[in-house]
N, C-alpha and C positions, 0 to 999 in steps of 0.2 A: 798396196803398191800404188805410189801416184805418180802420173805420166808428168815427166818432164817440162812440159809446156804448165803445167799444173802447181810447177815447184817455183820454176818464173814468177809466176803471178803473187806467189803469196808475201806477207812481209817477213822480211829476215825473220823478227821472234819466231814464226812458226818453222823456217826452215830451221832455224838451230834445233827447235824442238824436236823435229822428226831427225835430225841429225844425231842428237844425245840419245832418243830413244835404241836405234838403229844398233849406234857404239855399244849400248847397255847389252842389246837382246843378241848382239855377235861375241860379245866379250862371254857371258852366261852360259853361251853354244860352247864356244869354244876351251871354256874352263873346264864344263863336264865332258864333253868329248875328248878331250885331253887327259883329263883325271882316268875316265875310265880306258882309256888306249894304254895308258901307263901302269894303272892297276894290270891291268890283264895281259901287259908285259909280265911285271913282276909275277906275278900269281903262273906263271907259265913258264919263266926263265931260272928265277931263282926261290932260293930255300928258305933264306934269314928273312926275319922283320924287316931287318934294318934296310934291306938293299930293295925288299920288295916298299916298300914306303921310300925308298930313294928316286925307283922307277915312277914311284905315285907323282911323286913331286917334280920327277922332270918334264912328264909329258903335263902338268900342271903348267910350269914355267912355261915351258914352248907354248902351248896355249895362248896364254896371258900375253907374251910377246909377240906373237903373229898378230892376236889382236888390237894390241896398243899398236903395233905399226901400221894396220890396216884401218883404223879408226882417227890416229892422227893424221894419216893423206885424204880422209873424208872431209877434217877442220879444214885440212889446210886450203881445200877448195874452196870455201869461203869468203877467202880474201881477208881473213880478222888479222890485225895487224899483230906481229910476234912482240913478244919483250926483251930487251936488251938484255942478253948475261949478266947474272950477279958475278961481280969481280971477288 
């Protein structure tokens, strides 16, 4: 964890660095914490494959989505300029 006044100082290349790292090591958290909150729904609530690997996969998705949007408001503090919609 590096203090603030410490992130200032550096050149962009390395804030983006500790930035994608950051994105990688919560997206990773959040996939297997998700997986296994989902498993252990299923494995708990229901009976079939099917519904128990449905549960797998949802608390997979919610994962993955929490963290794509807590990861893109980290970019976006940045300041890097967005790209125009493809039409």
């Amino acid at each position: 964890a590096t203090s603030p006044s410490a992130m200032a100082t550096r050149p962009p290349e390395l804030s983006m660095d500790a930035k994608w790292e950051a994105a990688i090591d919560l997206t990773l958290r959040r996939l297997v914490y998700g997986s296994l909150a989902g498993g252990a729904v299923g494995l708990m609530l229901f009976r079939g494959a099917g519904t128990r690997s449905a549960s797998l996969a949802f608390g997979a998705g919610a994962a993955l989505g929490s963290a794509y949007t807590d990861c893109s408001r980290q970019f976006e503090s940045l300041g890097l300029p967005k790209l125009p919609p493809k039409l």
